[in-house]
DRENLUM-289481 format. One record per residue (C-alpha): residue number from 0; x, z, y. Coordinates in steps of 0.25 Angstrom, whole numbers, padded with zeros to 4 digits, always signed. Layout:
// DRENLUM-289481
+-----+-------+-------+-------+
! pos !    c1 !    c3 !    c2 !
+-----+-------+-------+-------+
! NUM !     X !     Z !     Y !
...
+-----+-------+-------+-------+
This chain:
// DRENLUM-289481
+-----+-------+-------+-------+
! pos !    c1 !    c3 !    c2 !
+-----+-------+-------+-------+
!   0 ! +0372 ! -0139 ! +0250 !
!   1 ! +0373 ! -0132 ! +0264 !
!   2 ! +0363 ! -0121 ! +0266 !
!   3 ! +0353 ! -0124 ! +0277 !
!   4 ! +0351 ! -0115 ! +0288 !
!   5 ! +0338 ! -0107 ! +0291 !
!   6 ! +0334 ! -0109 ! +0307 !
!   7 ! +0337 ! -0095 ! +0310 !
!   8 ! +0352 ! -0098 ! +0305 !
!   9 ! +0354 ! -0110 ! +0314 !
!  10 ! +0349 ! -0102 ! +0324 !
!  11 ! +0358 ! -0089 ! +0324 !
!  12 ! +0369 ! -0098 ! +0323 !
!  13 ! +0368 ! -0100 ! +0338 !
!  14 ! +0371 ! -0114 ! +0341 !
!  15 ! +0369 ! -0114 ! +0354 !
!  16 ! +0362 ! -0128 ! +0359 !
!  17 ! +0356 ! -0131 ! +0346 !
!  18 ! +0343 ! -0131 ! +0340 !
!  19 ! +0336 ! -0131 ! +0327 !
!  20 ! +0326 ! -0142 ! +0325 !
!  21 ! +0319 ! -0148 ! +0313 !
!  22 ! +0330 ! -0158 ! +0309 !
!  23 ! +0342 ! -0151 ! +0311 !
!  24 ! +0350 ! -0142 ! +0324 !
!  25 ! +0351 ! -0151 ! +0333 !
!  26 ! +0359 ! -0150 ! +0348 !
!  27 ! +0359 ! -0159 ! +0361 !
!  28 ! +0373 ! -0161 ! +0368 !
!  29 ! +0369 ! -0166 ! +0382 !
!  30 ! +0382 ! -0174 ! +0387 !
!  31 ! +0379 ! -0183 ! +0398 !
!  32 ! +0384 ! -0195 ! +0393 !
!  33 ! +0386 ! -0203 ! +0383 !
!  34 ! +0403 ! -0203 ! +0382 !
!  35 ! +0402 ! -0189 ! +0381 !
!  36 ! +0391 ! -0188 ! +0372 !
!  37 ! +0400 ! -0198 ! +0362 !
!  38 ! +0411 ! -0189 ! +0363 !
!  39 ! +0403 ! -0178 ! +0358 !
!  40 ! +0398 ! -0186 ! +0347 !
!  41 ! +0410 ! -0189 ! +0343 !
!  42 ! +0417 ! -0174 ! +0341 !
!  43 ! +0403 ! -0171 ! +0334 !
!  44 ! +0407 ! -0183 ! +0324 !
!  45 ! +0421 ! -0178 ! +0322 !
!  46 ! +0417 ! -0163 ! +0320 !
!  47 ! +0405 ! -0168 ! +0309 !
!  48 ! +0416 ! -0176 ! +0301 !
!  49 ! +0423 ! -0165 ! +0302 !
!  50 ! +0412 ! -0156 ! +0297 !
!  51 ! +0407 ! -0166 ! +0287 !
!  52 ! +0394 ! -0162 ! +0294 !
!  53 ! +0387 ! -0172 ! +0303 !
!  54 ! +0378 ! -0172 ! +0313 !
!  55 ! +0367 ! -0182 ! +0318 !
!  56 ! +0371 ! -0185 ! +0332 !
!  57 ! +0363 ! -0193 ! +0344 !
!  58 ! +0370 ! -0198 ! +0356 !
!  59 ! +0364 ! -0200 ! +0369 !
!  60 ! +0368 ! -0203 ! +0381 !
!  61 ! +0368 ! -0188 ! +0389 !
!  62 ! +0368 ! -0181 ! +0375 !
!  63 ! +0370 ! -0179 ! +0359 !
!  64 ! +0362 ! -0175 ! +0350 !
!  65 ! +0365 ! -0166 ! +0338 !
!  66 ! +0359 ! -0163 ! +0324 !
!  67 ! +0364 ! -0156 ! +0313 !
!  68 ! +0359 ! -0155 ! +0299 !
!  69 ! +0364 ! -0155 ! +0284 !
!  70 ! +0357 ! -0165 ! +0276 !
!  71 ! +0362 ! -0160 ! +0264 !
!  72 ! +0355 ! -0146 ! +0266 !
!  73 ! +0343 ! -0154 ! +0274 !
!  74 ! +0345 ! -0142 ! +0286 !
!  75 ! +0354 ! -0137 ! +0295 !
!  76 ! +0365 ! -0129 ! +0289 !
!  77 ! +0376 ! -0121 ! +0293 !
!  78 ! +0386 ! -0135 ! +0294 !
!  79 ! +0376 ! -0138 ! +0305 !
!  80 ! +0377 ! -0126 ! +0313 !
!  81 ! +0393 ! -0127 ! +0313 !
!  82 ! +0393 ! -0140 ! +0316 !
!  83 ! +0381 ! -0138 ! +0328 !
!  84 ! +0394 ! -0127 ! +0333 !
!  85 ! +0405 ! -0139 ! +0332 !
!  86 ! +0395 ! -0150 ! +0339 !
!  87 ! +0392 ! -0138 ! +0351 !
!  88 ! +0408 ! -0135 ! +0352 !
!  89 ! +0410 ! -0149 ! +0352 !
!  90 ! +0399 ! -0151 ! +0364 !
!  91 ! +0405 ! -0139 ! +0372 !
!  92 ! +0419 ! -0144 ! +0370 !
!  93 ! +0414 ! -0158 ! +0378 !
!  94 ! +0406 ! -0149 ! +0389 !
!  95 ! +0393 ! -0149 ! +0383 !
!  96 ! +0380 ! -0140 ! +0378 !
!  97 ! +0373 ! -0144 ! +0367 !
!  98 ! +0359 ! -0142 ! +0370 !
!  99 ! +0349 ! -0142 ! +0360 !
! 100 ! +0337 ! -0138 ! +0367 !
! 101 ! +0328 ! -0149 ! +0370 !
! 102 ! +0329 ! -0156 ! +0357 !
! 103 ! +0318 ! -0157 ! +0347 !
! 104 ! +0316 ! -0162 ! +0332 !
! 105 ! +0302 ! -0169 ! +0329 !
! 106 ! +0293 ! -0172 ! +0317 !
! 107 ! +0282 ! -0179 ! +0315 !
! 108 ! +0270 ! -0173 ! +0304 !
! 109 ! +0258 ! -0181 ! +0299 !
! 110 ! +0247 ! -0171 ! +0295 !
! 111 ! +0241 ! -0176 ! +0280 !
! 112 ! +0233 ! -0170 ! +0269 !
! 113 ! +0243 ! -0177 ! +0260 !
! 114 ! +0257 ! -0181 ! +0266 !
! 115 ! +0259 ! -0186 ! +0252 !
! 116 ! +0249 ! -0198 ! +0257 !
! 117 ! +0257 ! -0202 ! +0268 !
! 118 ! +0271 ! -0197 ! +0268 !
! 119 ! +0275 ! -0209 ! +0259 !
! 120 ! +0269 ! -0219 ! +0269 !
! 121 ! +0277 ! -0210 ! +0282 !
! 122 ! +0290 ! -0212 ! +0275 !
! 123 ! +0288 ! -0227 ! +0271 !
! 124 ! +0284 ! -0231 ! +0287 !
! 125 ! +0295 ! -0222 ! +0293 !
! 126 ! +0305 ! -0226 ! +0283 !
! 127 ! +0307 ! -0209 ! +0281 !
! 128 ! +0313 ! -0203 ! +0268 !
! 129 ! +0308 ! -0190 ! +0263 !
! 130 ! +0316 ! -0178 ! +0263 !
! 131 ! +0319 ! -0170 ! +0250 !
! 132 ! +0312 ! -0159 ! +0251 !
! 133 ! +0304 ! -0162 ! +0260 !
! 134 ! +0290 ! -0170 ! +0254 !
! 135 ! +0281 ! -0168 ! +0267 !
! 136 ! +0291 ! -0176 ! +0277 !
! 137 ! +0297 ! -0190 ! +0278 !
! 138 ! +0310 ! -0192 ! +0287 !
! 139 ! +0318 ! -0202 ! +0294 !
! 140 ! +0331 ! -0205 ! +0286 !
! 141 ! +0339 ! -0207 ! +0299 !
! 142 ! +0334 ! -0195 ! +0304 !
! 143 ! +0329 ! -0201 ! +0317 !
! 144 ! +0317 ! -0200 ! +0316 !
! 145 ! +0308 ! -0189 ! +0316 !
! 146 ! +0302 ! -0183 ! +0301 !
! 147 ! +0289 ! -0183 ! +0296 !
! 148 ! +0282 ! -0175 ! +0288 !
! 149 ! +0267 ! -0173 ! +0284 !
! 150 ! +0260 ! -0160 ! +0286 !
! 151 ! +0249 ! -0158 ! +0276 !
! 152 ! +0236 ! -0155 ! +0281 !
! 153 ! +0224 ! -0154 ! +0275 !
! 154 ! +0212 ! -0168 ! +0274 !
! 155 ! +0201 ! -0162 ! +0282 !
! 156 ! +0207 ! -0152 ! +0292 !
! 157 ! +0209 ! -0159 ! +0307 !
! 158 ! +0222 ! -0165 ! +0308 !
! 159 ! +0231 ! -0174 ! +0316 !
! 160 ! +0239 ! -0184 ! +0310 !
! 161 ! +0253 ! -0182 ! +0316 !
! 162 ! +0260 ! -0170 ! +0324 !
! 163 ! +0274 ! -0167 ! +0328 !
! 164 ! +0283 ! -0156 ! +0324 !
! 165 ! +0293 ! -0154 ! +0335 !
! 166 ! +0305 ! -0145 ! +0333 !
! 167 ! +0312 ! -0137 ! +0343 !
! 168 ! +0320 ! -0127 ! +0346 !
! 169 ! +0313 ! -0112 ! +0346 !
! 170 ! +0319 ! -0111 ! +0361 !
! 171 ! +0310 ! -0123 ! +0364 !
! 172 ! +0297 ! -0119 ! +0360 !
! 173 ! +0291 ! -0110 ! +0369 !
! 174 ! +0296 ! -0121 ! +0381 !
! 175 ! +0289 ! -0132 ! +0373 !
! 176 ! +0275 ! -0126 ! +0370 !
! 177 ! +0274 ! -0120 ! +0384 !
! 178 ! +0276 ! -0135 ! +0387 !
! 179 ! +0266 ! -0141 ! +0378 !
! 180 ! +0254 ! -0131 ! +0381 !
! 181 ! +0258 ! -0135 ! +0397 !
! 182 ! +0257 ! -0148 ! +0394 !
! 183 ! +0243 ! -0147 ! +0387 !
! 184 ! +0245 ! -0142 ! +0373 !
! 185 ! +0243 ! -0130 ! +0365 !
! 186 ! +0248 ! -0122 ! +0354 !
! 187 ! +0239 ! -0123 ! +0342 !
! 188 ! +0247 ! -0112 ! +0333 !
! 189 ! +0259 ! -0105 ! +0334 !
! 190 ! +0258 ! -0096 ! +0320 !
! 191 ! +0269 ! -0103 ! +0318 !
! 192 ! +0280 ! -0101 ! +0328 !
! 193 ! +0290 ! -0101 ! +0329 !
! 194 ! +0289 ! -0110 ! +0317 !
! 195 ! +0282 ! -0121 ! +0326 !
! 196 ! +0269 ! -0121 ! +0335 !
! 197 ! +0257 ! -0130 ! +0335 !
! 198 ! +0255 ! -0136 ! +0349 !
! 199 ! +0243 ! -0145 ! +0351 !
! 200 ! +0240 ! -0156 ! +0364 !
! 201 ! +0229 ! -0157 ! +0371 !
! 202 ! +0220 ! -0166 ! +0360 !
! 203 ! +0224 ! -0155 ! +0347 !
! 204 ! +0236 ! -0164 ! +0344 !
! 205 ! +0248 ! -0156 ! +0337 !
! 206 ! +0261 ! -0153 ! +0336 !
! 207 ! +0271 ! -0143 ! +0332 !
! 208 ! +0284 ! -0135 ! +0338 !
! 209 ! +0293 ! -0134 ! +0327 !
! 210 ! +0305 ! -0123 ! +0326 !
! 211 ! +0315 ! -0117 ! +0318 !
! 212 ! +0311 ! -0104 ! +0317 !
! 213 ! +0303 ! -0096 ! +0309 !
! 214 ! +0303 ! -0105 ! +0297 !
! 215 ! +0304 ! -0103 ! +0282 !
! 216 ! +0313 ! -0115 ! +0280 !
! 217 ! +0321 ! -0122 ! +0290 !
! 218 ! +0323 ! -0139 ! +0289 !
+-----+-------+-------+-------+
């Protein structure tokens, strides 16, 4: 099994254009149509067969979408990085920039005093599949949709029921809260960060930014 990557390798392997999110390092190849975004597709496929490492790929009109992570070692890994370089060089070859600046990765977490409760019902209505080595989360077997998983929390303190934990790239943070507090929010906590900070709306309701960084394990 291939060894997964902390975040602080993927990140001093410099690939330019790419960022490290919750599931996987991810990339966007603005290409202004859709004939050019095919062709890219295409020299991705033929370089991931050639690999035997393969890529979930999502092609739009004026872009494509790339993400990159070994099943196998449930992470990112050092065949994902290499591969990141092939799908850039391949980009640049065509005359374009990946750009992985604006995208996101998002979760959603049900606070519960016992996710033991309810997780059961969760993966029954979504029609998720639990995650070995992971007991306190449900996910989409397609991967389309986002995860869940259940926060525990205890029976009398106040609570909300759901909040969302959006990943980002650490670059995009400072950018993001400054536009959340502007647009009425605040930040609850940041004891934390870079780890993540607790923003809240105007009515208390809260959220989380999630990074890579400063984390004890990676995934």
């Amino acid at each position: 099994m291939a060894t997964t990557l902390t975040g602080q390798q993927i990140a001093d392997a410099g690939l330019a254009g790419w960022v490290h999110l919750s599931d996987g390092l991810r990339t966007r190849v603005p290409t202004g149509g859709f004939a050019a975004g095919l062709a890219l597709v295409d020299a991705i496929g033929a370089a991931a067969e050639q690999a035997d490492h393969h890529p979930d790929i999502d092609l739009r009109w004026g872009h494509v979408d790339v993400r990159l992570w070994s099943h196998d070692a449930d992470g990112v890994t050092q065949r994902d990085v290499e591969l990141a370089g092939t799908v850039s060089r391949l980009a640049g070859e065509a005359g374009l920039v990946p750009d992985g600046s604006g995208l996101q990765s998002v979760e959603l977490a049900l606070d519960a005093p016992d996710a033991g409760a309810v997780l059961p019902f969760w993966e029954a209505f979504l029609g998720y599949e639990r995650r070995a080595g992971a007991p306190d989360e449900v996910r989409d077997p397609a991967g389309a949709h986002p995860p869940v998983w259940f926060q525990a929390s205890g029976s009398d303190e106040p609570r909300q029921r759901w909040h969302l934990d959006v990943w980002v790239d650490p670059g995009q943070v400072r950018g993001r809260i400054d536009a959340a507090v502007a647009a009425g929010g605040r930040v609850v906590d940041d004891s934390q960060a870079p780890s993540f900070w607790v923003l809240a709306d105007a009515d208390g309701n809260r959220s989380c930014l999630c990074t890579w960084q400063d984390r004890q394990a990676d995934g």
